[in-house]
N, C-alpha and C positions, 0 to 999 in steps of 0.2 A: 426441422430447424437447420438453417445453415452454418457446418461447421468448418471451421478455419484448421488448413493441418499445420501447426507451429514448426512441427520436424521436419517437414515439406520445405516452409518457408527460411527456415534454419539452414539446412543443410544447400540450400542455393543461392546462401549469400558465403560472400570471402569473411573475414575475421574484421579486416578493414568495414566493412559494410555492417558488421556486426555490432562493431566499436561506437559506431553512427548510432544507432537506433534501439537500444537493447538497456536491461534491467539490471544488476547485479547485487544480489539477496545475503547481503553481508549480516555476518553475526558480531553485533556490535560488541566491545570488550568494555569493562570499567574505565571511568575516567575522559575519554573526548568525549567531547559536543556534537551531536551528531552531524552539524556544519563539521566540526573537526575532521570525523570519518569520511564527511561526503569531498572535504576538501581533497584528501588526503589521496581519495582514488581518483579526483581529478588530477592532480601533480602528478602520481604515481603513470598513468597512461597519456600523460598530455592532452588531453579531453580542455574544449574550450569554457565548457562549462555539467557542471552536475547537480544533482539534487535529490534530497532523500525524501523517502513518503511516511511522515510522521515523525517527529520531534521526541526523542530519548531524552531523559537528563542525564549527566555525565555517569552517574553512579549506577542507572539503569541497564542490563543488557541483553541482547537478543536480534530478532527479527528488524532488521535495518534495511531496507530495497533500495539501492541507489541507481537513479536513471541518468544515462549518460547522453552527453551532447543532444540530439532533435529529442529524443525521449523525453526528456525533461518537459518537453510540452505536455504528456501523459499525465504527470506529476498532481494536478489540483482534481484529476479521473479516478486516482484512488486514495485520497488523502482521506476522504470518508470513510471508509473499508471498517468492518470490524476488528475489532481488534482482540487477543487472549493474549494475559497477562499470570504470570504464577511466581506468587512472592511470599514473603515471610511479614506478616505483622505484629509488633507488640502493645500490648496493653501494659495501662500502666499502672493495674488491680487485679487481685484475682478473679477470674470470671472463667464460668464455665462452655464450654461447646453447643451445649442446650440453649444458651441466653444467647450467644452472638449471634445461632442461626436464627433464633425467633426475632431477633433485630434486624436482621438481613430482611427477612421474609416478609415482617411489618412495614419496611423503609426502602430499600436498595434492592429492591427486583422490580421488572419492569420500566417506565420511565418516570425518571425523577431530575427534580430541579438541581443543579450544581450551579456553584460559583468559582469560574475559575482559580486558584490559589495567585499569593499575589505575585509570586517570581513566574510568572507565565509571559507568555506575548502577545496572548490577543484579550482582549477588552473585559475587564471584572465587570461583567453583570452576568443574574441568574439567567440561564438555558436548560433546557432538557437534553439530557440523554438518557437513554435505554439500555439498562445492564440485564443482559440476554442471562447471565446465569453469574453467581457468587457462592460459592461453596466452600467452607471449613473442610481441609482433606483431614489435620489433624492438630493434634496441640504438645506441645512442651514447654512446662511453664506457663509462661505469659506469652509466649511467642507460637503465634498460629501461622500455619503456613495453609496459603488460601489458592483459589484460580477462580480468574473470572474473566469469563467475556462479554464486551463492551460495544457500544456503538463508539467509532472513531470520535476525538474529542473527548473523551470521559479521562478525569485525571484520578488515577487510582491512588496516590497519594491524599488526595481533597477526599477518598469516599473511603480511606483508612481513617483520619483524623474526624470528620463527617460520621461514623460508625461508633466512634470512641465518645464522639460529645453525646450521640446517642444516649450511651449506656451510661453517662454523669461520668467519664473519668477520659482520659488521657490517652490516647492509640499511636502509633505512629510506626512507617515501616521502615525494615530492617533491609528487604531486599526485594529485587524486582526483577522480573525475565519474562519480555514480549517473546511467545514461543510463536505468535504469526499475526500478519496485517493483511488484510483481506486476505487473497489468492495465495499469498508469502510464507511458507510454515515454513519451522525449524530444520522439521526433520523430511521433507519433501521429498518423493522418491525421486523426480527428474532433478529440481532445481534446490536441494538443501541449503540452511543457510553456511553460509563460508567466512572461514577468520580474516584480519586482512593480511597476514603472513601468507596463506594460501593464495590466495587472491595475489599476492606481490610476484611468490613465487610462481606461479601460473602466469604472469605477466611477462617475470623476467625469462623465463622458457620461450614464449612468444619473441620476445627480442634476438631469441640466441636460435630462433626456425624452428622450435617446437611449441605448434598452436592447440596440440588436443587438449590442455588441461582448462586452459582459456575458453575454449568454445563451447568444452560444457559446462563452466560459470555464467556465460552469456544468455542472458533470458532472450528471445526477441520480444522490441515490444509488443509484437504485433497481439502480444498477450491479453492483451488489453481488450482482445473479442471474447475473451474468457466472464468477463466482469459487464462487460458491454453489449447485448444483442449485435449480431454480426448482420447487415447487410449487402448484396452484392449489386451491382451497377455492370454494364454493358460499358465498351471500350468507347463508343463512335464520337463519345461528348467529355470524355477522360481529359482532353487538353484545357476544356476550356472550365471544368471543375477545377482544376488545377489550378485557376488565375482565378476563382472565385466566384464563378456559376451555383446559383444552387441545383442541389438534386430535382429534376421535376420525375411523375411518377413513370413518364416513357425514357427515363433512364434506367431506370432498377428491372434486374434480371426477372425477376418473380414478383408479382403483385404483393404488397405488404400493406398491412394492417396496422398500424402503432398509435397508440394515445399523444395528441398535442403536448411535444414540451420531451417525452422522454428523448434520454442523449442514446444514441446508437453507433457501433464500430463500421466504418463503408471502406469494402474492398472492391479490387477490380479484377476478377479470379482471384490469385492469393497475393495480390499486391494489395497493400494497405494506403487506401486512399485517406482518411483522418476520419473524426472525430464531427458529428453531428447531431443537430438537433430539429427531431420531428416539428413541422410546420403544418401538414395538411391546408394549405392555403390555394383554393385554385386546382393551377398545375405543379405548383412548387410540396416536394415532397418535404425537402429539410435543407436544412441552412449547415455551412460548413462552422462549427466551434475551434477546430484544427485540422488546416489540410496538410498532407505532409509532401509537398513536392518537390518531384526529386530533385537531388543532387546535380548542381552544373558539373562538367567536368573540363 
């Protein structure tokens, strides 16, 4: 399988070029909106615009990935992403460890119906999503402190109250901390997540000629071959994918094999050409979803 070296393609762009194109895996605090946050690192580095992947409520914190400037095209790529959550819920009876997990295990594992809550933003009707795992770690009182991971879209507040009607009584949670969204973890050894005081003061370094703290906050997007099969393409038709050719299969380096419909990362060596999806049509390999082309100068 072909793999994309992110260090490679990191370390031969400038910081400017970085600023372009790149992710920044913020650890959200209590109280802003996660527009709040995503605003806040757009003013903070003059970015023309930014965007965070997945919706926090104010009181929510943790794992936040804010894509800057062309990245933000990335943005609806990993909006689906799993998601792991680790909160405090309370009940509002006594009830023991034994009963909530047999309520879990009867109701809330695997995929199940939800309704969005009604302070949401997209559309109250039932959907499914699939809770990959819900675990009681332990209890004090009334207040259980749980983790669970989720298919993106799952409102873990709706599947506390949801849990609670279960068992005929009253749930609801105390606290909440996304420790990762897809690829995004907390505690990540290359790209951890970071407060936005860090994040500022790493910024204002950069303005003052000190760029190392900055550049290793910098995801490239090119990340996005992480989540995305990576395929590579031959240079000689590079210009004219660029203005919106699709791929045919006498473009692509090495013959590929992929199912109608799935989306794939298309590079050109380690330059990242966008974002695709398999066609098998003919000659036409895949159709461009998002091409990224370059920068006028």
């Amino acid at each position: 399988m072909t793999k994309i070296d992110l260090e490679k393609i990191k370390s031969g762009k400038t910081t400017e070029e970085l600023l372009e194109f790149s992710i920044v895996n913020i650890n959200k605090p209590t109280g802003p909106t996660s527009f709040d946050v995503s605003d806040f690192v757009r003013k903070l580095i003059g970015a023309r615009k930014t965007s965070h992947f997945g919706t926090l409520d104010p009181q929510v914190t943790g794992v936040l990935p804010i894509a800057l400037n062309r990245a933000c095209k990335l943005t609806g790529f990993f909006l689906g992403e799993d998601k792991t959550y680790v909160g405090i819920a309370r009940f509002h009876e006594e009830v023991s460890i034994e009963t909530i997990k047999k309520a879990i295990k009867e109701n809330f594992s695997g995929v199940i119906k939800q309704t969005p809550p009604v302070k949401s933003r997209v559309k109250r009707e039932e959907r499914e999503r699939e809770i990959y795992s819900f675990e009681i770690l332990e209890k004090e009182g009334k207040d259980f402190l749980f983790v669970s991971k989720v298919q993106g879209g799952t409102y873990i507040r709706k599947l506390i109250d949801d849990l609670g009607k279960t068992l005929n009584m009253g749930a609801h949670m105390l606290e909440l901390r996304r420790t990762n969204a897809g690829i995004f973890y907390e505690n990540d050894e290359t790209y951890p997540s970071i407060t936005l005081y860090e994040f500022e003061k790493a910024f204002t370094d950069y303005k003052a000629g000190n760029d190392k703290l900055l550049r290793k906050m910098l995801i490239p997007g090119e990340i996005v071959s992480e989540v995305y099969t990576p395929v590579k393409i031959k240079e000689n038709n590079l210009k004219k994918i660029y203005t919106g050719k699709p791929i045919h299969f006498e473009d692509l380096e090495k013959k590929a094999n992929f199912e109608k419909g799935k989306i794939i990362s298309v590079f050109c060596e380690n330059k990242f050409v966008g974002m695709y999806k398999v066609l098998n049509e003919g000659e036409v390999f895949a159709k461009g979803e998002f091409v990224l082309q370059s920068v006028k100068q």
